[in-house]
C-alpha positions in Angstrom: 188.8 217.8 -24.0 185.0 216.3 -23.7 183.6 214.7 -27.1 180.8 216.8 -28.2 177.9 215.7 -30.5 178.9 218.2 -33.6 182.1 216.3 -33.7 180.1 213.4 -34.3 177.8 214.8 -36.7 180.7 216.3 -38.9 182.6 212.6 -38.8 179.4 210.9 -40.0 179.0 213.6 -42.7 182.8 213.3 -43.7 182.3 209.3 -43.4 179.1 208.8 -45.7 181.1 211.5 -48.1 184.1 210.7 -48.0 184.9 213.8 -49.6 185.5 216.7 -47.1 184.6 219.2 -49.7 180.8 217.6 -50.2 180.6 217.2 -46.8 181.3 220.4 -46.1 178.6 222.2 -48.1 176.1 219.2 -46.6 176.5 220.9 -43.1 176.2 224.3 -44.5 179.4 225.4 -43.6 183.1 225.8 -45.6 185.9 223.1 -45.4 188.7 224.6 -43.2 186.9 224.3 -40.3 185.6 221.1 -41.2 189.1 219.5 -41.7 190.6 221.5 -38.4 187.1 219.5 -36.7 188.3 216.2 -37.5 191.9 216.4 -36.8 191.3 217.7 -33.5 188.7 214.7 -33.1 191.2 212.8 -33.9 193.7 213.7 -32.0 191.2 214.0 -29.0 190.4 210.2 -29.6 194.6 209.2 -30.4 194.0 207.4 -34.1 193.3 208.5 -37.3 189.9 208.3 -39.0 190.2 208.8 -42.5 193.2 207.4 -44.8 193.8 210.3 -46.8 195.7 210.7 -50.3 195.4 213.5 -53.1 192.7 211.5 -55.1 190.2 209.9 -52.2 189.3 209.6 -48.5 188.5 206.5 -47.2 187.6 205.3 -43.9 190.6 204.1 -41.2 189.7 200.8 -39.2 189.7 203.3 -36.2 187.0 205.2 -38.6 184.7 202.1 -39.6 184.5 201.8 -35.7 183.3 204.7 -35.0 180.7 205.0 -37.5 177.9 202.8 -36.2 178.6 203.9 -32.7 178.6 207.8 -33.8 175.1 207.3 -35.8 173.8 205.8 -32.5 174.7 208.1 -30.1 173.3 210.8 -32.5 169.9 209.3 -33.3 169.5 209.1 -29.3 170.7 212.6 -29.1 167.8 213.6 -31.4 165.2 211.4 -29.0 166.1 213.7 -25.8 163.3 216.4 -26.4 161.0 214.1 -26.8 162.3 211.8 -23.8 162.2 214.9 -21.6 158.9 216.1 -22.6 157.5 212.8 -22.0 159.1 212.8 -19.0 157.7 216.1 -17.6 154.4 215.3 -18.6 153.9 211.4 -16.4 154.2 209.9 -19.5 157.7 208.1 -19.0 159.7 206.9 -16.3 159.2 204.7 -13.5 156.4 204.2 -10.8 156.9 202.3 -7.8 153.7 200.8 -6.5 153.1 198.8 -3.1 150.0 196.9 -2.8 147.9 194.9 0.1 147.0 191.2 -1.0 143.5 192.0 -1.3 143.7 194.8 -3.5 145.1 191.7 -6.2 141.2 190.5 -6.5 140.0 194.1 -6.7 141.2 197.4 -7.6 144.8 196.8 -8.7 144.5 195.0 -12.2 141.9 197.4 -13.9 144.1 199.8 -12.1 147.3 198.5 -14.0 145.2 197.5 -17.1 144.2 201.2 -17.5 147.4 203.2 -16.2 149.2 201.3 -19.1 146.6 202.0 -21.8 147.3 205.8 -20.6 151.2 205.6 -20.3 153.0 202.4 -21.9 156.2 204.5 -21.1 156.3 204.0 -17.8 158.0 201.2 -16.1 156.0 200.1 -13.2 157.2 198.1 -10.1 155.1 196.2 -8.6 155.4 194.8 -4.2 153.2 193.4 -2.2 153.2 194.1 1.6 150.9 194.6 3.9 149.6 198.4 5.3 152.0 199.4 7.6 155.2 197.8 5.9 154.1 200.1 3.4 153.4 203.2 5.3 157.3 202.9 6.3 158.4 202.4 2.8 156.6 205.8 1.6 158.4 207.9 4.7 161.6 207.0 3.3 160.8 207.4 0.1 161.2 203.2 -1.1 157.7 203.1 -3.1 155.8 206.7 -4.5 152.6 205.0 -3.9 150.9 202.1 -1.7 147.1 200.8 -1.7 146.9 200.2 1.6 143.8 199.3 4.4 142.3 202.5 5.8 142.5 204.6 8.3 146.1 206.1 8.4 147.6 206.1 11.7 148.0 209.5 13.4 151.4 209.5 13.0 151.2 209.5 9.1 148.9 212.1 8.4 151.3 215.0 8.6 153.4 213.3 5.5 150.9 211.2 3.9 147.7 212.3 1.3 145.3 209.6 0.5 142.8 208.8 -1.4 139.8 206.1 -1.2 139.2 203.7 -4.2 137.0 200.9 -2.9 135.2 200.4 -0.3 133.0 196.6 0.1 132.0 194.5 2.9 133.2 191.8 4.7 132.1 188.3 3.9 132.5 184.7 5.1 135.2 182.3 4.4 134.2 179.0 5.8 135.0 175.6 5.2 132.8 173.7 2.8 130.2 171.4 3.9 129.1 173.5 6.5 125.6 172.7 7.5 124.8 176.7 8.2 126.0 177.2 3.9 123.2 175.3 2.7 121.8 177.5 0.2 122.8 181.1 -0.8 121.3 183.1 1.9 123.4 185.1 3.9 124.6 183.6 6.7 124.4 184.6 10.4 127.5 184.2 12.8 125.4 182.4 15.6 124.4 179.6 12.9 128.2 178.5 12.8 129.2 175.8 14.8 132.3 177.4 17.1 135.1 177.4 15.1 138.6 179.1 15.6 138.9 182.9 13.8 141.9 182.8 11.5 142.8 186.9 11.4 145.3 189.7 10.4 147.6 189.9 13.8 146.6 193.5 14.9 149.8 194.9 14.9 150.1 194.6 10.8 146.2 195.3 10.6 144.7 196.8 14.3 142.1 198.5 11.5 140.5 195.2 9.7 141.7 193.7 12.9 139.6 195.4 15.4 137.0 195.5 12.2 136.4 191.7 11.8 136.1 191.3 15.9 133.5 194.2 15.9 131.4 192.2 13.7 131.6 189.5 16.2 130.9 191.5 19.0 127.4 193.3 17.3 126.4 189.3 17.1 127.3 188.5 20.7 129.8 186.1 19.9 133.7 186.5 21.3 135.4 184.2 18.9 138.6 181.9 19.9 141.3 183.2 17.2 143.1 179.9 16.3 145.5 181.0 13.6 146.8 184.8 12.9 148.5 184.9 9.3 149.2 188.6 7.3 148.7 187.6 3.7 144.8 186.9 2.0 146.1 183.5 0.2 146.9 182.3 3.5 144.3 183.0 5.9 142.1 181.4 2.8 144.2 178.3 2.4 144.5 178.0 6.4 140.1 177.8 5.8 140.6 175.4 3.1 142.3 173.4 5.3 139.5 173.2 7.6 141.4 175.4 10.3 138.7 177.7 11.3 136.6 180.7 9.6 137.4 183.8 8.2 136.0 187.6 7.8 137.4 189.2 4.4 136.9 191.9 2.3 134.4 190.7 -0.8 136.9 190.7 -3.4 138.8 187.9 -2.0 135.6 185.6 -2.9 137.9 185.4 -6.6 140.6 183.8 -4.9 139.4 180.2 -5.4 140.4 177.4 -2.8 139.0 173.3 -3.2 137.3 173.0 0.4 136.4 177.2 0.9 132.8 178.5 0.7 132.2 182.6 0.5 128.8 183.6 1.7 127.2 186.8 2.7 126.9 188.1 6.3 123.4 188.7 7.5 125.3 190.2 10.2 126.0 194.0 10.5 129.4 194.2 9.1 131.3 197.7 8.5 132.8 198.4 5.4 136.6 198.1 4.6 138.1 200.6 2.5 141.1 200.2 0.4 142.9 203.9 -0.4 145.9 204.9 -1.9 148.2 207.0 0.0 151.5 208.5 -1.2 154.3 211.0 0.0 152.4 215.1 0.1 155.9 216.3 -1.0 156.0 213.9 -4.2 155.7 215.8 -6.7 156.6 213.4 -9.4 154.9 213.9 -12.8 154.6 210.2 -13.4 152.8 210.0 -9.9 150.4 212.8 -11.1 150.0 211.2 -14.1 148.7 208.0 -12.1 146.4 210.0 -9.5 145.0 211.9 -11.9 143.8 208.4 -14.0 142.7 207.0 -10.6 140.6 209.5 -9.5 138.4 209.3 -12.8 138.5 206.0 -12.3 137.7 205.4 -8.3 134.6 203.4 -7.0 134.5 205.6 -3.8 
């Protein structure tokens, strides 16, 4: 025999009573079936719950038990309408979010700072790694969403909808002191002195990758990569430590580094665009919920 919720409610009515006949006419109802209620409850749960004589009922110690736990499981009884309609509309449950480092100095905090203005239900977990990591995560269903680098590789398309939110240039990340940074003109590529690239390894990036070395190529320069590394904090660090220059994406100019100077390009440079892609046969609410605020809310 499974405990049902009505036995609860009639042993809290009995308890705060303690007078079957009282309680009886509290839940509308007459007191034979009351009494036949709680002696089957009792028997179902092997103690008794009252201590009954001719003059009083009182609560057993099996009884006193019971009570707090019984009004708790019935208060959250009376919360699962609202729980589920909250839940059908995106406005509780979880989200599971996947993020590129660069999208931390851009798009993801006014992002977050808005999705949990609009939902404060939802619980929201947070990874960074970089696109294609991602990419994997979201075919076996790990994350529901990912800002990642665009494009999508071919092999994605078919299972993966996406959706621009920023698109911004690339910049320099050079070390400071640089005779070519005096003032804050942009800066052409040929006024550098020849120093190593420090750059995304194409097979985590081939998009920014190929990106960045196009830049190059427009100037007539073929640069000597010194140092590959996959994460924004690094390649700037690996600059602040007088490694070599950097292309990144403008919003990396907020990550601040002693011995790093951000300048323009005067340089063609192509824009990089930073998208959100998630699962085409998602069809959580709480993911809707999320699209739905970042599309009024995309720069692109």
């Amino acid at each position: 025999m499974n405990l049902e919720l009505r036995q609860l409610r009639y042993f809290v009515a009995v308890a705060e009573e303690l007078h079957f006949g009282r309680a009886a006419k509290r839940l509308h109802m007459t007191q034979p079936p009351l009494s036949q209620t709680i002696l089957a409850l009792e028997e179902m749960l092997g103690a008794a719950l009252f201590l009954r004589n001719r003059r009083e009922v009182n609560l057993s110690p099996a009884g006193l038990a019971l009570l707090p736990e019984a009004r708790r499981l019935l208060a959250q009884a009376q919360l699962l309408p609202e729980l589920v309609r909250r839940a059908a509309g995106g406005e509780a449950g979880s989200l599971a979010l996947a993020f590129v480092s660069s999208a931390d100095y851009s798009v993801l905090p006014p992002f977050l700072r808005a999705y949990r203005g609009a939902y404060p239900q939802v619980r929201i977990s947070l990874r960074e790694a970089t696109s294609d990591l991602q990419l994997d995560d979201l075919l076996h269903g790990r994350i529901d969403a990912g800002l990642l680098i665009a494009p999508l590789p071919d092999r994605a398309r078919l299972d993966i909808d996406y959706l621009a939110v920023l698109a911004e240039p690339l910049i320099l990340a050079a070390p400071a002191g640089l005779a070519a940074l005096d003032g804050t003109a942009p800066v052409r590529l040929r006024d550098l002195p020849a120093l190593p690239l420090i750059i995304f390894p194409r097979a985590i990036a081939p998009a920014l990758h190929d990106t960045i070395l196009g830049v190059f190529r427009v100037a007539g320069i073929t640069p000597a990569i010194g140092q590959e590394a996959i994460q924004m904090q690094t390649i700037v660090s690996l600059v602040s430590a007088g490694m070599g220059i950097a292309l990144v994406p403008q919003s990396v100019s907020k990550l601040m580094r002693p011995g790093v100077e951000y300048r323009a390009l005067a340089d063609p440079t192509a824009l990089v665009e930073t998208g959100l892609a998630w699962r085409r046969d998602n069809d959580s609410p709480v993911l809707r919920g999320f699209l739905d605020l970042l599309r009024k809310n995309t720069q692109c």
